[in-house]
DOSE-723409 format. One record per residue: chain; residue number from 1; x, y, z of N, C-alpha, C in turn. Coordinates in steps of 0.001 Angstrom, whole numbers, always signed. Example, Ala and Ser with C-alpha at 12.3 -4.5 7.8 and 13.67 -1.06 7.14 Angstrom:
<nudos>
<nudo unit="A" pos="1" n_c1="+13190" n_c2="-5690" n_c3="+7800" ca_c1="+12300" ca_c2="-4500" ca_c3="+7800" c_c1="+13200" c_c2="-3300" c_c3="+7800"/>
<nudo unit="A" pos="2" n_c1="+12850" n_c2="-2250" n_c3="+7080" ca_c1="+13670" ca_c2="-1060" ca_c3="+7140" c_c1="+12900" c_c2="+30" c_c3="+7870"/>
</nudos>
This chain:
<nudos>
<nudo unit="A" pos="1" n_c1="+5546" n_c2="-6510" n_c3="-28939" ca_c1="+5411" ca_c2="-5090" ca_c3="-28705" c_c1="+6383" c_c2="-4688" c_c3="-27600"/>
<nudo unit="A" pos="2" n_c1="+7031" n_c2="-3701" n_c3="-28029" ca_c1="+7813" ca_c2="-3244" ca_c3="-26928" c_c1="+7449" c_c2="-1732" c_c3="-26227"/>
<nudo unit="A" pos="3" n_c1="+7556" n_c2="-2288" n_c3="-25057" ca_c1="+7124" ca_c2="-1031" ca_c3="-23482" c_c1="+7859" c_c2="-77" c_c3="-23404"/>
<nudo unit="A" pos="4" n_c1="+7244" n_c2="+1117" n_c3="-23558" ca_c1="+7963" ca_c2="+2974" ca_c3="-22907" c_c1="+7672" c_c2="+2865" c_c3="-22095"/>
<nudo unit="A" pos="5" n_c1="+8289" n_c2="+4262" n_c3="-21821" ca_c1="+7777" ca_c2="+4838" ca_c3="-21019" c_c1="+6085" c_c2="+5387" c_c3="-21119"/>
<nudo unit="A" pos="6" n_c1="+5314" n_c2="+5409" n_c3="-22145" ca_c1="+4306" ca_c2="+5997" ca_c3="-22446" c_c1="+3236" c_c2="+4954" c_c3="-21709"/>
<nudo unit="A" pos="7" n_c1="+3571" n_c2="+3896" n_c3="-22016" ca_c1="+2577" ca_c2="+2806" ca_c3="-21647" c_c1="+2015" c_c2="+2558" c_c3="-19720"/>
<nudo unit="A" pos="8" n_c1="+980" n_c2="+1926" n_c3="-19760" ca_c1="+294" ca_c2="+2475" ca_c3="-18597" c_c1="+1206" c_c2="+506" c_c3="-17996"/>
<nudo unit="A" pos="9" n_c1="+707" n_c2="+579" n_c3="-16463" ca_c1="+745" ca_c2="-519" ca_c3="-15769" c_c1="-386" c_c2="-1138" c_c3="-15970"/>
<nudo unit="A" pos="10" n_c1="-1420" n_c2="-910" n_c3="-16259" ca_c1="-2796" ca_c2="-1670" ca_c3="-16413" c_c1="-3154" c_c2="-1233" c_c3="-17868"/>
<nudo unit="A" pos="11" n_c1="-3781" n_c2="-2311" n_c3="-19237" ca_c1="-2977" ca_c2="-1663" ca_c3="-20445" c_c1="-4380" c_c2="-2606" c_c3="-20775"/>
<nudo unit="A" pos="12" n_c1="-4874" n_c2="-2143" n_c3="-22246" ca_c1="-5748" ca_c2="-3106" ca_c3="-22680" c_c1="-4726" c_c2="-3734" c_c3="-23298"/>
<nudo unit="A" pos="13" n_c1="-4976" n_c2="-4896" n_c3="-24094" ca_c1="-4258" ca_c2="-5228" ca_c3="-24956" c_c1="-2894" c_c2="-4038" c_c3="-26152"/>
<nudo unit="A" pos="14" n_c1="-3764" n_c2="-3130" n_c3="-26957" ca_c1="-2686" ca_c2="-2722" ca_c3="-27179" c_c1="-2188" c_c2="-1472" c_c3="-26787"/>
<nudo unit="A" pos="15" n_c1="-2006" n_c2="-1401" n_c3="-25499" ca_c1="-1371" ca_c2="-517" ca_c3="-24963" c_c1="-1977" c_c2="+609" c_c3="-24194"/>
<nudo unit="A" pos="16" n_c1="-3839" n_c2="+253" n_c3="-24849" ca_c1="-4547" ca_c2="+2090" ca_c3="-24122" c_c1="-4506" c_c2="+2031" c_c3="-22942"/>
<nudo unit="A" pos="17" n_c1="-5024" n_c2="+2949" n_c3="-22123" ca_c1="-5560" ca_c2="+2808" ca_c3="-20936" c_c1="-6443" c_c2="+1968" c_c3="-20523"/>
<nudo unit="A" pos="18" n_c1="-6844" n_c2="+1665" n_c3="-19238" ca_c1="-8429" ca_c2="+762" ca_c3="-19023" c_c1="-8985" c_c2="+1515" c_c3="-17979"/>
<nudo unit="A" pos="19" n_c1="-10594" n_c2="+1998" n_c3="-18123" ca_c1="-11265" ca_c2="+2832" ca_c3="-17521" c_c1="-11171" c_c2="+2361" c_c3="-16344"/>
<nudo unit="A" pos="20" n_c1="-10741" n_c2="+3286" n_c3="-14902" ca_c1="-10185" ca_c2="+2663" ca_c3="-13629" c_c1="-11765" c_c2="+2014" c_c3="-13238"/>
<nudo unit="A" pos="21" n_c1="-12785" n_c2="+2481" n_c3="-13421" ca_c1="-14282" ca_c2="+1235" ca_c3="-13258" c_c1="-13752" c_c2="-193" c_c3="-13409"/>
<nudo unit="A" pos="22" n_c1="-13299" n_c2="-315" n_c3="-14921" ca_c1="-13265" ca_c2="-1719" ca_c3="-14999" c_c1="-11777" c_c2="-2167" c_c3="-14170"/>
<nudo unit="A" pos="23" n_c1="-11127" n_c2="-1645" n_c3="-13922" ca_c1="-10443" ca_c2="-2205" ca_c3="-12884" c_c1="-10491" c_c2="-2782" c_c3="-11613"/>
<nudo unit="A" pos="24" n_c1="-11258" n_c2="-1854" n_c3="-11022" ca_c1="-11871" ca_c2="-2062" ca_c3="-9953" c_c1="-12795" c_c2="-3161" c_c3="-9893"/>
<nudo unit="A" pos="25" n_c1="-13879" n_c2="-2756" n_c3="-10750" ca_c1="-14883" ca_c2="-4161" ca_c3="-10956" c_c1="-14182" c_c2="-5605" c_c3="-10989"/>
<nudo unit="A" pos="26" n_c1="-13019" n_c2="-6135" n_c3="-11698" ca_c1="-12437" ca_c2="-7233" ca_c3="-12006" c_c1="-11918" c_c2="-7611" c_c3="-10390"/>
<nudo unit="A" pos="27" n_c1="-10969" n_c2="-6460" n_c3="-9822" ca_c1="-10446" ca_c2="-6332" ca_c3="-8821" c_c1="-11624" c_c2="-7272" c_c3="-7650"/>
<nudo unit="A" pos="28" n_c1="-13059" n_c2="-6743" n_c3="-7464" ca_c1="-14167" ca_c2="-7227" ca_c3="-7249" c_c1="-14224" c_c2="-8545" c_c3="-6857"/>
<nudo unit="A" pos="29" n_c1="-14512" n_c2="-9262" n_c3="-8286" ca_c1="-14213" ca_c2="-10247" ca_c3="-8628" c_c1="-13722" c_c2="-11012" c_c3="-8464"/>
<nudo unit="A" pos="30" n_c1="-12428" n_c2="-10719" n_c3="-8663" ca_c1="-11121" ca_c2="-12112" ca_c3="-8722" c_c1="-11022" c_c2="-12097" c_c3="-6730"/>
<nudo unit="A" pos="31" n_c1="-10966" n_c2="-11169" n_c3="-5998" ca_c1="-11391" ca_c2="-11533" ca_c3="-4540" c_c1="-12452" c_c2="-12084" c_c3="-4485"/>
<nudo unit="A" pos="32" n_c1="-13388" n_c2="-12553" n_c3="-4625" ca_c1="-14871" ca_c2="-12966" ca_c3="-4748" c_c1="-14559" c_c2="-14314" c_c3="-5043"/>
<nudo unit="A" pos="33" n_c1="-14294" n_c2="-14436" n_c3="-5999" ca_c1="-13602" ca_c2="-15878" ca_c3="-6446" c_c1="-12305" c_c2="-16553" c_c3="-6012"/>
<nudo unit="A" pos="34" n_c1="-11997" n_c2="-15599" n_c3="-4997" ca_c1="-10589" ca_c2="-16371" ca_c3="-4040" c_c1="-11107" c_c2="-16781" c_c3="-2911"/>
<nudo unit="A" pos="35" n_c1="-12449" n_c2="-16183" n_c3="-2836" ca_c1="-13139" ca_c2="-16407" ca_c3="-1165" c_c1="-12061" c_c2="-15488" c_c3="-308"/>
<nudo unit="A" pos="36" n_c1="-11799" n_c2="-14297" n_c3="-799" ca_c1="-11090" ca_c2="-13612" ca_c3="+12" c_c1="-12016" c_c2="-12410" c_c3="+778"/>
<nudo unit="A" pos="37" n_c1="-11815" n_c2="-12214" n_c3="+1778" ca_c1="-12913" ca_c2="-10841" ca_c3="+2609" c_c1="-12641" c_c2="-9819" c_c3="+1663"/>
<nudo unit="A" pos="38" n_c1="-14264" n_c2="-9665" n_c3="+1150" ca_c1="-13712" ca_c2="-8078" ca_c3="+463" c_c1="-13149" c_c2="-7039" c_c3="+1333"/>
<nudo unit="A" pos="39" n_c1="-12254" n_c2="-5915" n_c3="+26" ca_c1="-12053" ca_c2="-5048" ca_c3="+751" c_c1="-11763" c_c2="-3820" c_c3="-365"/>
<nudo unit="A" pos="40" n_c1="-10803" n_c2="-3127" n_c3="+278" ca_c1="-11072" ca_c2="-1861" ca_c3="-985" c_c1="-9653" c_c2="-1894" c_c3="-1596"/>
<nudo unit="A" pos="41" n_c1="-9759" n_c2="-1543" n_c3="-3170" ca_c1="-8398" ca_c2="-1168" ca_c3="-3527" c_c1="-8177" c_c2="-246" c_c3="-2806"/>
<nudo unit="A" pos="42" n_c1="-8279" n_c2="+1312" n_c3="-2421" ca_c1="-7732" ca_c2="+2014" ca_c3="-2597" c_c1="-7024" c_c2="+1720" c_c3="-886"/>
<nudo unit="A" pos="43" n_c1="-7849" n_c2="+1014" n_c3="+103" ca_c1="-7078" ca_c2="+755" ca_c3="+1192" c_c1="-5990" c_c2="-340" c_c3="+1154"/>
<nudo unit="A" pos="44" n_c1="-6199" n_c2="-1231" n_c3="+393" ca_c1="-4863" ca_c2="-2099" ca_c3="+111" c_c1="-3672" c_c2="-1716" c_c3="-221"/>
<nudo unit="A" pos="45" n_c1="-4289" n_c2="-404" n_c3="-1116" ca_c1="-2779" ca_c2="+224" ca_c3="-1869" c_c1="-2285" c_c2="+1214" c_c3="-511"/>
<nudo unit="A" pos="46" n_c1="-2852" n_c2="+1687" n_c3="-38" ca_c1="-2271" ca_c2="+2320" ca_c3="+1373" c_c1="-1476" c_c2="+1574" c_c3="+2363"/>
<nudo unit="A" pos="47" n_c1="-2418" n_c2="+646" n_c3="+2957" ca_c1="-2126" ca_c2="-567" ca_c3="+3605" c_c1="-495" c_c2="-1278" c_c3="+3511"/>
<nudo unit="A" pos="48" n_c1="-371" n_c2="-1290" n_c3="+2099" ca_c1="+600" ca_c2="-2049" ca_c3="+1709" c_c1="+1781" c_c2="-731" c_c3="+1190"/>
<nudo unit="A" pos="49" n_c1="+1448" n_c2="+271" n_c3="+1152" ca_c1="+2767" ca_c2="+955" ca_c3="+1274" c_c1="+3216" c_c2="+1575" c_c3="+2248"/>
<nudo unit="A" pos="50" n_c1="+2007" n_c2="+1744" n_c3="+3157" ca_c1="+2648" ca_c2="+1553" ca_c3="+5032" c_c1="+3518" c_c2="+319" c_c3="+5473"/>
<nudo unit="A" pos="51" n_c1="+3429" n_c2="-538" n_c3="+5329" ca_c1="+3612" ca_c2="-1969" ca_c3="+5450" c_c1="+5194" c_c2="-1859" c_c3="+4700"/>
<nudo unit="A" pos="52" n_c1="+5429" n_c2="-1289" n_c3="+3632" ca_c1="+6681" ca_c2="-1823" ca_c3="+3116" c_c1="+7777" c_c2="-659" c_c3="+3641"/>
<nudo unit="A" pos="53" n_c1="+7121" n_c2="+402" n_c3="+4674" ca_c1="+8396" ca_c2="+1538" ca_c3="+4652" c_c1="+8073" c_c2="+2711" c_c3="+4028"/>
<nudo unit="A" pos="54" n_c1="+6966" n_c2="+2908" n_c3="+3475" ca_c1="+6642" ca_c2="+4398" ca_c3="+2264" c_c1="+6417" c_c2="+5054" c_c3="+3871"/>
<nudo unit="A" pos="55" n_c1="+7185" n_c2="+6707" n_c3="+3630" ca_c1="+6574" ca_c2="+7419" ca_c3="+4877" c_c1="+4977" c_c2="+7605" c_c3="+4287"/>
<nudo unit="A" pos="56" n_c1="+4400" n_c2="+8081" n_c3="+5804" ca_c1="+2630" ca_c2="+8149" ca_c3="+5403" c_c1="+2862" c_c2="+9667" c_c3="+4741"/>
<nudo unit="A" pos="57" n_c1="+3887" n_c2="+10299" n_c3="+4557" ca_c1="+3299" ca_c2="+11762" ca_c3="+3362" c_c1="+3496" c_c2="+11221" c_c3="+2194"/>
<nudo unit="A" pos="58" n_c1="+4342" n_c2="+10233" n_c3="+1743" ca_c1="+4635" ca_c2="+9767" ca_c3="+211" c_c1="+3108" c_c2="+9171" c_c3="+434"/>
<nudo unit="A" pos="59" n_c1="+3093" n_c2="+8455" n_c3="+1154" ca_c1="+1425" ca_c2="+7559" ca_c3="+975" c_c1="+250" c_c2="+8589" c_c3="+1103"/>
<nudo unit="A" pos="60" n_c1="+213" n_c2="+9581" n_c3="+1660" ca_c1="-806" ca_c2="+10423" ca_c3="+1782" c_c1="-744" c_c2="+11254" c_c3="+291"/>
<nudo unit="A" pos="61" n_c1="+161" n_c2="+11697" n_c3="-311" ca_c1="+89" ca_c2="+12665" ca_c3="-1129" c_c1="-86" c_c2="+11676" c_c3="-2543"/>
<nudo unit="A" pos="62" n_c1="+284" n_c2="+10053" n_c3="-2627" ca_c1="-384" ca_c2="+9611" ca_c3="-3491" c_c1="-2049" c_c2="+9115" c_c3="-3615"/>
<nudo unit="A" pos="63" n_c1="-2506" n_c2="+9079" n_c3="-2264" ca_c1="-3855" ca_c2="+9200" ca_c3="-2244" c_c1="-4695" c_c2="+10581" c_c3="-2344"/>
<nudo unit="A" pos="64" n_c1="-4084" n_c2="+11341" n_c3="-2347" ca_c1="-4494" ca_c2="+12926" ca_c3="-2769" c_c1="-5497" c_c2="+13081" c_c3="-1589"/>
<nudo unit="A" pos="65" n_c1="-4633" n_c2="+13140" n_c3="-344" ca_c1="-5243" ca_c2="+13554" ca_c3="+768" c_c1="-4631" c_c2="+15030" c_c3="+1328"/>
<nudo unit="A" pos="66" n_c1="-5659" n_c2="+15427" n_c3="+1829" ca_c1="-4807" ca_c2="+17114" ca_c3="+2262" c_c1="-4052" c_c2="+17395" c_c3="+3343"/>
<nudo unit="A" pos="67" n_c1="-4427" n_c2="+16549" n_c3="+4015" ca_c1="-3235" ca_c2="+16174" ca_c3="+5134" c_c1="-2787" c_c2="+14851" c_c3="+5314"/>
<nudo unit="A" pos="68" n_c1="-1357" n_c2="+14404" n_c3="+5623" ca_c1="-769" ca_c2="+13421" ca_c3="+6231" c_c1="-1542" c_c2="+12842" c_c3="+7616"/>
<nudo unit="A" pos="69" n_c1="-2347" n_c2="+13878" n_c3="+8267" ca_c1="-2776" ca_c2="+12949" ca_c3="+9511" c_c1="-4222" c_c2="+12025" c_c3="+8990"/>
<nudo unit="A" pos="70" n_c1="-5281" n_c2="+12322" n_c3="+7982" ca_c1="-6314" ca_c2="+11856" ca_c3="+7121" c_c1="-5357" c_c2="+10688" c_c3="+6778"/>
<nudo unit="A" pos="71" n_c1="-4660" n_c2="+10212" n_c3="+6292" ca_c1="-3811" ca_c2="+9186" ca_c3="+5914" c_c1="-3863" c_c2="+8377" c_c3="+7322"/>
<nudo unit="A" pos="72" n_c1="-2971" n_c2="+8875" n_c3="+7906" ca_c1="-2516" ca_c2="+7722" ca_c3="+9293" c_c1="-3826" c_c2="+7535" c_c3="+10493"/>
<nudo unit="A" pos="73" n_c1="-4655" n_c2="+8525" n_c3="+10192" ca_c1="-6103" ca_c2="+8251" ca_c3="+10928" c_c1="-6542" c_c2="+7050" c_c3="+9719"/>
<nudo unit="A" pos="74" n_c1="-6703" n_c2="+7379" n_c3="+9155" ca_c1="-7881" ca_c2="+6364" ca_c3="+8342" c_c1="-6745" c_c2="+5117" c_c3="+7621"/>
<nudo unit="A" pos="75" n_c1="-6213" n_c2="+4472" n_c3="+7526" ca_c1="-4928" ca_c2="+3943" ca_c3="+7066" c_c1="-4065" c_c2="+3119" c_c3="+8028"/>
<nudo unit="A" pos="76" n_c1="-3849" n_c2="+3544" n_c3="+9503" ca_c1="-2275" ca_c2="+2986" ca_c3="+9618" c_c1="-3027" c_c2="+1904" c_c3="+11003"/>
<nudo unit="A" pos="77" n_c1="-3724" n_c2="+1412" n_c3="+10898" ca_c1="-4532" ca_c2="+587" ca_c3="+11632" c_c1="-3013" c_c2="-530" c_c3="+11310"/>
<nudo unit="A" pos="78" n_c1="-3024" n_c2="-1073" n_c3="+12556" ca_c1="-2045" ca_c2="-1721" ca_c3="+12740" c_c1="-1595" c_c2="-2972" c_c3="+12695"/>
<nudo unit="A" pos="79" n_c1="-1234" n_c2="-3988" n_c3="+11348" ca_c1="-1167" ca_c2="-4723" ca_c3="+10727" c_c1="-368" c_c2="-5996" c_c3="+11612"/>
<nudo unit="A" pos="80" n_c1="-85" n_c2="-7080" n_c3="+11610" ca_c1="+742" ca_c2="-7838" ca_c3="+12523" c_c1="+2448" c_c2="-7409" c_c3="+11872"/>
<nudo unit="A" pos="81" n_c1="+2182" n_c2="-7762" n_c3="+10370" ca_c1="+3902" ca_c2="-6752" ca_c3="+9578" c_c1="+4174" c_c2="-5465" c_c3="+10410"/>
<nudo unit="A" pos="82" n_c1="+3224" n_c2="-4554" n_c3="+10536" ca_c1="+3768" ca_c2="-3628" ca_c3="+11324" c_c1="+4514" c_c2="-3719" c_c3="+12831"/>
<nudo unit="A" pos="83" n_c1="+3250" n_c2="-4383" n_c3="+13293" ca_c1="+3692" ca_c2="-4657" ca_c3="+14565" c_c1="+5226" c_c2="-5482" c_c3="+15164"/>
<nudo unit="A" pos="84" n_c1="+5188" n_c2="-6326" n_c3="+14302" ca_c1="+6666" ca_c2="-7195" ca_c3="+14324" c_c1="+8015" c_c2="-6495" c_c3="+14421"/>
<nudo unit="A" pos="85" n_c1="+7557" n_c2="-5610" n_c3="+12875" ca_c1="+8728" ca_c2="-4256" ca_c3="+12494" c_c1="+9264" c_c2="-3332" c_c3="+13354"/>
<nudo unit="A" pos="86" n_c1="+7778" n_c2="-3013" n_c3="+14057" ca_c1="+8363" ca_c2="-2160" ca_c3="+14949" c_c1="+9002" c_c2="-2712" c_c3="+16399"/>
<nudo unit="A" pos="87" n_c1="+8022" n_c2="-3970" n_c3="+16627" ca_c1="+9204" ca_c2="-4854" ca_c3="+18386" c_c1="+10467" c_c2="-4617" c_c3="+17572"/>
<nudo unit="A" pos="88" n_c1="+10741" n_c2="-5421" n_c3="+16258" ca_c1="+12194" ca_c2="-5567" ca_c3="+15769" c_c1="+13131" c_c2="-4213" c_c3="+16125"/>
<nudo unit="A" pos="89" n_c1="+12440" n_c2="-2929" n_c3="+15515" ca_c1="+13017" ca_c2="-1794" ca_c3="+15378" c_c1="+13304" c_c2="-1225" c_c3="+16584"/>
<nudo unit="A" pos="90" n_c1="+12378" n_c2="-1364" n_c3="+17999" ca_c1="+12598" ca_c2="-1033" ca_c3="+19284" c_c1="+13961" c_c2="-1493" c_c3="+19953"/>
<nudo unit="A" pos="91" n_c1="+13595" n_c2="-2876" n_c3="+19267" ca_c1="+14916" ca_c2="-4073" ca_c3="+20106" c_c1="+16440" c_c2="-3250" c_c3="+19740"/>
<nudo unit="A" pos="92" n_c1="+16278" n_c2="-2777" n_c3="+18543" ca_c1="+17337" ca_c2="-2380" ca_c3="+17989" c_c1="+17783" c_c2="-1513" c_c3="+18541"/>
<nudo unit="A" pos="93" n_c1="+17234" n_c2="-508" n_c3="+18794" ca_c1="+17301" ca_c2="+914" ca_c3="+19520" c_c1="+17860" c_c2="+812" c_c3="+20773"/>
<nudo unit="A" pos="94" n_c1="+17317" n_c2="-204" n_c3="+21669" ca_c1="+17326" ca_c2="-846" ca_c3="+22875" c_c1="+19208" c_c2="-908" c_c3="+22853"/>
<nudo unit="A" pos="95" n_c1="+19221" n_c2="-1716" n_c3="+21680" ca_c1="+20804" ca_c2="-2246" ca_c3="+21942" c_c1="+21889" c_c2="-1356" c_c3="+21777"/>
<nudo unit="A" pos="96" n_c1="+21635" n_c2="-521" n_c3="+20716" ca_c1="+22389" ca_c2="+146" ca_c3="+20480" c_c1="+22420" c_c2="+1843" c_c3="+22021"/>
<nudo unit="A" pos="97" n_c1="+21542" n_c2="+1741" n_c3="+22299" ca_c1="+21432" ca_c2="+2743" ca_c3="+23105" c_c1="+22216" c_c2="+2361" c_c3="+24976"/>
<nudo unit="A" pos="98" n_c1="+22390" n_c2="+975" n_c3="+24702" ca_c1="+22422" ca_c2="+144" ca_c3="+25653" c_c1="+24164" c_c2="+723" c_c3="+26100"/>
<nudo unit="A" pos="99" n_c1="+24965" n_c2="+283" n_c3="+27136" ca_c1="+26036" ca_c2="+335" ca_c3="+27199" c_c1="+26952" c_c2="-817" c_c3="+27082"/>
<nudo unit="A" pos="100" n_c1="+27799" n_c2="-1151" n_c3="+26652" ca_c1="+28562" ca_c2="-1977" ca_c3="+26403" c_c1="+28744" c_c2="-3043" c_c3="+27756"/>
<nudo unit="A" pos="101" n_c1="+28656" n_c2="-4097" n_c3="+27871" ca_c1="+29163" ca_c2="-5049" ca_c3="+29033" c_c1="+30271" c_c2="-5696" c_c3="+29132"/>
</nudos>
C-alpha cells in the first residue's frame, strides 16, 4: 500500500484513523510495561518540542492553548536538555560579545 498525503500518522491497518482513546490507552501500557514513570502524552509531546527548539507559540498553538504563557507556565519546567542548551547558548553569547585579545 502506498502513503498520501491523506493517510494519518497513527493508521489502523488499512489506513483509517484510530480513535485517539485507543491511543492513548496502548500509550498507557507499553510505559507500564517498560517500568517507565507514568506520565502524560499530551505533556511529552510539549516537553519534547520545547526540548528540540519549537518556539513555545508553535508549541502552544498546537496544544490549543489561548495563550503562549498557559504553555510555558504549565510546560517549560526545566529539563537537564534544556538546561545544558542554554549554559551552551550563554557561553556563546559570552564570546562573541567578548572583545578580541
Amino acid at each position: 500500500m502506498k502513503l498520501t498525503d491523506e493517510h494519518f500518522i497513527v493508521s489502523a491497518y488499512g489506513g483509517e484513523p484510530v480513535n485517539p482513546n485507543t491511543i492513548h490507552k496502548q500509550f498507557f501500557y507499553d510505559i507500564k510495561l517498560a517500568g517507565v514513570k507514568r506520565i502524560r502524552f499530551r505533556h511529552l509531546h510539549a516537553t519534547i518540542m520545547l526540548e528540540i527548539g519549537e518556539s513555545p507559540k508553535a508549541a502552544s498553538e498546537r496544544l490549543a492553548h489561548s495563550n503562549v504563557s498557559i504553555t510555558l507556565d504549565k510546560y517549560s519546567h526545566v529539563t537537564p536538555i534544556l538546561q545544558t542548551e542554554s549554559a551552551g547558548n550563554f557561553a556563546k553569547a559570552l564570546r562573541k560579545s567578548s572583545p578580541e585579545q
